[in-house]
C-alpha positions as CSV (number, residue, x, y, z in Angstrom):
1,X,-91.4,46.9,5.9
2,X,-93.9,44.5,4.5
3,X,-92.4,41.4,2.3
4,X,-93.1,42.5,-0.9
5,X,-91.3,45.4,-1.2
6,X,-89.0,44.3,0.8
7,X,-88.6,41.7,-2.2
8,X,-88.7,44.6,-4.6
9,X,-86.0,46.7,-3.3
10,X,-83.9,43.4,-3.1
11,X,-84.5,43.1,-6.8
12,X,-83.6,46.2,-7.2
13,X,-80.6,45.8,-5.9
14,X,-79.6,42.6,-6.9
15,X,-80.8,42.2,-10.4
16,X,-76.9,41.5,-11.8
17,X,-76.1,39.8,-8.6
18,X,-77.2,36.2,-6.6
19,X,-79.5,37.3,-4.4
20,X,-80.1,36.8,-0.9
21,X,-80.5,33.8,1.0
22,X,-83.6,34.6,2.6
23,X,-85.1,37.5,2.2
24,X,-87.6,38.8,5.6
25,X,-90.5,41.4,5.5
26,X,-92.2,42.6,8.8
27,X,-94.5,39.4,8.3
28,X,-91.3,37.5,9.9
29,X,-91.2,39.8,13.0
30,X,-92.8,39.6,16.0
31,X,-95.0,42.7,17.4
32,X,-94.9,43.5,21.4
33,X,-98.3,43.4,23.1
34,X,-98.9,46.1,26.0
35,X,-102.1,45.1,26.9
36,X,-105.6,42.3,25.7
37,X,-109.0,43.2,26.5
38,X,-111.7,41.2,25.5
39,X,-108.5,38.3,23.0
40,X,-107.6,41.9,21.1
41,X,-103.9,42.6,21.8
42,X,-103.1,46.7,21.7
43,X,-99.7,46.8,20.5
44,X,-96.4,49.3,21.2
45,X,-96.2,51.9,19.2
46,X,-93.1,52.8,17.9
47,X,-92.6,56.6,19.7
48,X,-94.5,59.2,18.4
49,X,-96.6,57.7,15.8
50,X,-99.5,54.7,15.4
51,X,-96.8,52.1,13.6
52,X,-96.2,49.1,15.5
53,X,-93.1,48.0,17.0
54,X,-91.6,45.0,15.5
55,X,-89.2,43.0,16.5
56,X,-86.6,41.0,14.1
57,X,-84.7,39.2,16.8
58,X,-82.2,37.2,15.2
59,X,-81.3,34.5,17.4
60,X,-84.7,33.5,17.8
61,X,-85.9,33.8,14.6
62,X,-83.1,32.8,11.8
63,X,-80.7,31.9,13.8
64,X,-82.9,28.7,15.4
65,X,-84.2,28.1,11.7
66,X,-82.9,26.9,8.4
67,X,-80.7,24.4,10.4
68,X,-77.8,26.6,11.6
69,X,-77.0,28.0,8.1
70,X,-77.3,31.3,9.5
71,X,-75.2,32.4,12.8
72,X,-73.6,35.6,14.4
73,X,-70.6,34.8,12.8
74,X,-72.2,34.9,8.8
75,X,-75.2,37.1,9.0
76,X,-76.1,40.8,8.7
77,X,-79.9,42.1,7.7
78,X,-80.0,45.2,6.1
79,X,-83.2,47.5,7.8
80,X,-83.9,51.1,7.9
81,X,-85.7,50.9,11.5
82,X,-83.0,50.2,15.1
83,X,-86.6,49.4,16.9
84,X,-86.7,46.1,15.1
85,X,-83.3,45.6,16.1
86,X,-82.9,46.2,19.8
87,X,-82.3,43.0,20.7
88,X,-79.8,42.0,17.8
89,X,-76.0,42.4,17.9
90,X,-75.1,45.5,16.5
91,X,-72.3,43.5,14.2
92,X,-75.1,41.9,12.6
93,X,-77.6,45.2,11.9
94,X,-76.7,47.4,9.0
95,X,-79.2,50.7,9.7
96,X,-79.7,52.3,6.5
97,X,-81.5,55.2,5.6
98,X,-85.0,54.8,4.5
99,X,-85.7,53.7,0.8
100,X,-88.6,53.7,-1.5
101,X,-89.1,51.7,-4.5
102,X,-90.3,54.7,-6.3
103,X,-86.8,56.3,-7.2
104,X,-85.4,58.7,-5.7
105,X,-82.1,59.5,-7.0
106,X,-80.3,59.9,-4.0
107,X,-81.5,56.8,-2.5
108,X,-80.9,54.5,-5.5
109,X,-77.1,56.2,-5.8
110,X,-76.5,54.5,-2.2
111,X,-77.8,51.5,-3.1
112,X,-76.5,50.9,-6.0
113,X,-72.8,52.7,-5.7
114,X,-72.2,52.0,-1.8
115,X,-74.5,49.3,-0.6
116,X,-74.3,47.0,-3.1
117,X,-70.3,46.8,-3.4
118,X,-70.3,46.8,0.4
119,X,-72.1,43.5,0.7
120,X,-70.2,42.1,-2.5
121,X,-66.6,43.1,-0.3
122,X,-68.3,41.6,2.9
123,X,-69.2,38.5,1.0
124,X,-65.4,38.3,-0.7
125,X,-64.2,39.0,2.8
126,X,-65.7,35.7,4.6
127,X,-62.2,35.1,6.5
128,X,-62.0,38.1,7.9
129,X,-65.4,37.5,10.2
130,X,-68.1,40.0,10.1
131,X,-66.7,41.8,12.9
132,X,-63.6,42.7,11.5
133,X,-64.8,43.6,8.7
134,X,-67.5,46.1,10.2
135,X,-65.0,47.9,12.1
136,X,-62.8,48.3,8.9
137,X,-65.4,49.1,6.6
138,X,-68.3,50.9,9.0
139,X,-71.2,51.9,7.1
140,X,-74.8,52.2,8.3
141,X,-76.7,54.6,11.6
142,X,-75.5,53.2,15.1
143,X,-78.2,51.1,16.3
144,X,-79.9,51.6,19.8
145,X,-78.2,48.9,21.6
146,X,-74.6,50.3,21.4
147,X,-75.7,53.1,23.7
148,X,-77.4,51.0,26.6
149,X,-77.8,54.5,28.6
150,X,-79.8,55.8,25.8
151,X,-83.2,56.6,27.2
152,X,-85.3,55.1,24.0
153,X,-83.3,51.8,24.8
154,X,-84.3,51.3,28.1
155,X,-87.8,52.4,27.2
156,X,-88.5,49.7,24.4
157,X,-86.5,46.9,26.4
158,X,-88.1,47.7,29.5
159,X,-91.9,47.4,27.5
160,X,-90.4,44.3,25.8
161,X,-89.7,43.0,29.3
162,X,-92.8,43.5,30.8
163,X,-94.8,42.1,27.5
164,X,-93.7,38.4,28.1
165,X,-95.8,36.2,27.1
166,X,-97.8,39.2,25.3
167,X,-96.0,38.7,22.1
168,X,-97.3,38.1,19.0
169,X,-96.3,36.5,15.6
């Protein structure tokens, strides 16, 4: 999602609490180029509709930035979409469901009453390590890379793989 509501729903969330480090919209990510005619890149489309894929890969993104503040062993990003994800560690990926800033009920009760006091326990929890304290408090969809067999995996990493040196910022 773009930056600024991504910065709105992190508002929203946060508006009693610190907020975020850094905060990421799709202008961060990267998009996978299938083909260029004439300098104009055609882009994957994320299956079944005319939205771009793009990627949030951690370690070379974040992790390589901000002077090693961030690692594997102190980061997770909250997204709603697994495609951005594909090449991230599941432990660090927390695949929620879809959320508008335009209040829905439902959406804002897991935000507010589950996500919110998840991260607060996560960030109380620092010496337990991230991944102990995803398997004891799992919350969030599976994303696409804990089922390498999955046939949407091998689709996306395949056109990732055969897109290098196509990609674009």
């Amino acid at each position: 999602m773009k930056l600024s509501t991504t910065c709105t729903i992190t508002q929203y969330l946060f508006k009693k609490a610190i907020l975020p480090k850094v905060i990421h919209g799709q202008e961060h990510c990267k998009r996978i180029a299938t083909s260029v005619t004439n300098g104009v890149p055609k882009f994957l489309k994320v299956k079944g509709t005319e939205k771009d894929v793009f990627l949030k890969t951690l370690s070379t993104g974040l992790f390589s930035q901000y002077r090693g503040s961030f690692t594997m062993e102190n980061t997770i990003i909250v997204d709603d979409s697994a495609y951005k994800h594909v090449l991230n560690n599941p432990e660090n990926v927390l695949l929620a469901d879809s959320w508008s800033p335009n209040g829905d009920s439902a959406n804002d009760t897991f935000l507010l009453g589950v996500l919110l006091p998840w991260l607060q326990r996560l960030h109380t929890s620092a010496d337990l390590g991230l991944r102990s304290f995803r398997l004891q408090n799992p919350l969030g969809r599976p994303s696409l890379c804990q089922d390498p067999h999955c046939g949407e995996y091998l689709e996306l990493t395949h056109a990732i793989e055969m897109s290098r040196g196509l990609v674009y910022e």
